[in-house]
C-alpha positions in Angstrom: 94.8 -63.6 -1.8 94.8 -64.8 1.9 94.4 -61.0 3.2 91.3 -60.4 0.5 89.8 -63.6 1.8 90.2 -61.6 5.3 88.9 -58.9 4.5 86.1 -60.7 2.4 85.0 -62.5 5.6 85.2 -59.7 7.8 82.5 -57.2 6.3 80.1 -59.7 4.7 79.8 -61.0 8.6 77.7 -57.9 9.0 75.9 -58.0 5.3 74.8 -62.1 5.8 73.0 -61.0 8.9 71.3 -58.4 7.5 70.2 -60.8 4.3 69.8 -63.5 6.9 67.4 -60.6 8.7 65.4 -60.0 5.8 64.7 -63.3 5.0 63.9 -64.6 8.3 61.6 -61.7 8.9 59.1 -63.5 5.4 61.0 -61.9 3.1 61.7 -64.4 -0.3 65.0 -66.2 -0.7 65.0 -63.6 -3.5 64.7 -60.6 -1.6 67.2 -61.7 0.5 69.9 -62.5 -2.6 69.5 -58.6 -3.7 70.2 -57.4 -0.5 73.3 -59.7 -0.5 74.9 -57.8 -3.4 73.1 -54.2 -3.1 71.8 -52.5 0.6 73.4 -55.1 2.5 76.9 -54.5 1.1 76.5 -51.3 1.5 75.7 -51.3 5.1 78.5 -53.3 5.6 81.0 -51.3 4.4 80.2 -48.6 6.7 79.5 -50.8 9.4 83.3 -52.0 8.8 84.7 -48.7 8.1 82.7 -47.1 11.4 84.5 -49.6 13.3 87.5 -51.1 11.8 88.7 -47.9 9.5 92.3 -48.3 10.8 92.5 -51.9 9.6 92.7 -50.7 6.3 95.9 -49.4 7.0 97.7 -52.9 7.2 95.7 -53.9 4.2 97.2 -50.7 2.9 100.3 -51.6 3.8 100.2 -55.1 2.1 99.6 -53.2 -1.5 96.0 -53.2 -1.3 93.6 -50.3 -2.0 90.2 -49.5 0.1 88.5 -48.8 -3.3 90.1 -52.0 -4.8 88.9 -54.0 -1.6 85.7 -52.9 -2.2 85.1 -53.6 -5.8 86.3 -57.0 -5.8 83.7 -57.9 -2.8 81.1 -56.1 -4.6 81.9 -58.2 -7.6 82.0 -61.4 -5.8 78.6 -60.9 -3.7 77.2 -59.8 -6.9 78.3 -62.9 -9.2 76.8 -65.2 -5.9 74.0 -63.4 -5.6 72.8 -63.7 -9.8 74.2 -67.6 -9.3 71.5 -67.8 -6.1 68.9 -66.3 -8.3 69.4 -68.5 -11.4 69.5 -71.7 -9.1 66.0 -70.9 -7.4 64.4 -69.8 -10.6 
């Protein structure tokens, strides 16, 4: 749990300033949300993989998967991302 929380805080450094980005630039706190959970993760996966592919390796190592990594952050961006959109609607 400790290492997905890791891993968790490590790419979505890249993906808040990117939604953080959008929104500063007059964007909606809206606009910004659905980046958090669709373009922005995206970005930040390759952003992480571009520069930190051989970390994976000691996640690896530890029993966990780069796909299974992936789909739990997109699963937890997404779930705060609808809970951000219900609470400013």
């Amino acid at each position: 749990m400790l290492l997905f929380l890791k891993y968790y805080s490590d790419v979505n450094k890249y993906n808040l300033l990117i939604s953080i980005a959008l929104l500063l630039t007059g964007q909606s706190l809206s606009v910004s949300a659905v980046s958090f959970c669709s373009v922005g993760m995206i970005a930040s996966f390759v952003i992480y993989r571009y520069y930190y592919n051989i970390q994976y390796y000691f996640y690896a190592n530890a029993g966990l998967s780069k796909i299974k990594l992936m789909t739990q952050v997109a699963a937890v961006n997404t779930i705060l991302s609808m809970l951000i959109l219900l609470l400013i609607r």
